[in-house]
N, C-alpha and C positions, 0 to 999 in steps of 0.2 A: 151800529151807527155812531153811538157815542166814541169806542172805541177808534172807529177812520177819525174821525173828529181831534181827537185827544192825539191820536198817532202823526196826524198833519198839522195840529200846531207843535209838535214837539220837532217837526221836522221843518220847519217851516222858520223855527227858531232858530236850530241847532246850524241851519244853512245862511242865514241873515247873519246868526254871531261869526262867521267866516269871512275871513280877511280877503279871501281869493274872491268874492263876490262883490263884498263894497270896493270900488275907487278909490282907489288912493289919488288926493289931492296933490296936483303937482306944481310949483312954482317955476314958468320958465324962465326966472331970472336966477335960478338955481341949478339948474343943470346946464352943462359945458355944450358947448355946442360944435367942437368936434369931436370924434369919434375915437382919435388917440385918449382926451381929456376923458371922456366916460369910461374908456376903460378902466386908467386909472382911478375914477371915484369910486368903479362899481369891483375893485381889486380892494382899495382900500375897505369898502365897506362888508367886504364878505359874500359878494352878489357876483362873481366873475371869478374868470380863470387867468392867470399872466402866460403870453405865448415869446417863449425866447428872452430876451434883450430887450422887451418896448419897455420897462418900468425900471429897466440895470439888474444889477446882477443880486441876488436875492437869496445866495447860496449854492448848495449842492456841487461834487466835484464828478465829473464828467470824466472818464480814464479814456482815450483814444488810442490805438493800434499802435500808432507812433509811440506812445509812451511807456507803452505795457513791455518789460524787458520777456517775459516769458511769449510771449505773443512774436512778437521779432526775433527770438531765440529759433523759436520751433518753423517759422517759415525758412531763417536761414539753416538754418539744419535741413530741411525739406527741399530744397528749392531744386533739386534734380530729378524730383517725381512732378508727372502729371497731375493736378488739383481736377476734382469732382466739386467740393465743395469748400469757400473760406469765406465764414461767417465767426466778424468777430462780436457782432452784437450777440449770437448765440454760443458764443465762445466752442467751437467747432473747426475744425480740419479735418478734410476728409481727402484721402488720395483718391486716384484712381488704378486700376488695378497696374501693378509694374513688376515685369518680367527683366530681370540681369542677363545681358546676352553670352555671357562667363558662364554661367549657370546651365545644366544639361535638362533634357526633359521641358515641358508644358506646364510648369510652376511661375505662379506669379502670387504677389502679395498685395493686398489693401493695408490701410494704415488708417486709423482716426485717432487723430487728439480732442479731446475733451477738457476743458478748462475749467477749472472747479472753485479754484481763485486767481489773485493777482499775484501774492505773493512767489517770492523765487524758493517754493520748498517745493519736495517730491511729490506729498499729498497734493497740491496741484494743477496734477494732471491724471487723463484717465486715459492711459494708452491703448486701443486694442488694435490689435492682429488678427488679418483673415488671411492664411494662405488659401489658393486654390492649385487642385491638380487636375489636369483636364486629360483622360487615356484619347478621346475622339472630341471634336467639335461641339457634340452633341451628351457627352458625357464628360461631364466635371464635379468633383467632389470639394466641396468648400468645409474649412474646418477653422475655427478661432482657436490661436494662439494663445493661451493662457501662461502668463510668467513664460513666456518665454525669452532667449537672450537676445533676439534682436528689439523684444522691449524694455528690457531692462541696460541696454546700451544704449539706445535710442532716448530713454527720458536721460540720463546721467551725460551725455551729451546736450539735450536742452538745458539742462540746469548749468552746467558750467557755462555754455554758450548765455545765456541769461545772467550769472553774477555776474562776468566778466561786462555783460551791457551796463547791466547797472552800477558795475563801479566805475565805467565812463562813463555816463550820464552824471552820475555823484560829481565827478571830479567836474565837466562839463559848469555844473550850478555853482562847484565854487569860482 
């Protein structure tokens, strides 16, 4: 008995000395009474999140597709294949599968770029290669290209196609 006793004022304590229980006293001649104005009070004091532009600009640099020379490099190098997928928040390119009509046989290749940074070096990007060869409809054999030469032509074409953007862009700022 003693012990419930002892155990529920110590709890009884521990829950009263807690701020989330007492009221906070509030003066409404102190708080804003629009919705813009508290955000920013409850930004400046640590109590909020800023969304965009409501409080100006606060830092951080933002890189968009537009501006990215390897990003524009590697679509205009691409731009005669069918796209599956282009996602450049996931910094991604994915073809779809493309068959050359010059080319003999039921061969066709996939492509993905992988973007690994901004900068215009080889490191990069991550190229792979799937070729497929298909004997019937119903039978196709799919194998990745490892160092092969249509990827090691294919990035050394994005890279030049990329400095070449950014030293127009350079000249552009000045």
């Amino acid at each position: 008995m003693t012990k419930n006793l002892i155990l529920t004022l110590i709890l009884s304590f521990l829950l009263l000395s807690c701020n989330a229980i007492k009221p906070k006293k509030v003066d409404s001649r102190n708080v804003p009474s629009s919705g813009i104005e508290k955000a920013k009070k409850n930004v400046a004091e640590g109590r909020g999140a800023s969304v965009g532009g409501l409080l100006g600009n606060r830092g951080g640099s933002f890189e968009f597709s537009s501006s990215n020379p390897m990003w524009r490099a590697s679509l205009e190098v691409l731009d005669f294949l069918p796209m599956t997928t282009v996602d450049y928040s996931g910094g991604m390119i994915i073809s779809d599968w493309y068959n050359d009509d010059n080319v003999k046989g039921d061969e066709s290749i996939k492509i993905s770029i992988r973007f690994l940074a901004n900068e215009v070096r080889s490191d990069s990007l991550k190229i792979i290669i799937h070729k497929k060869k298909c004997a019937s409809m119903q039978n196709c054999k799919i194998t990745m290209l490892e160092n092969s030469k249509i990827s090691n032509e294919l990035r050394s074409t994005i890279l030049r196609t990329a400095a070449s953007l950014e030293k127009q862009d350079k000249k552009k700022k000045k």
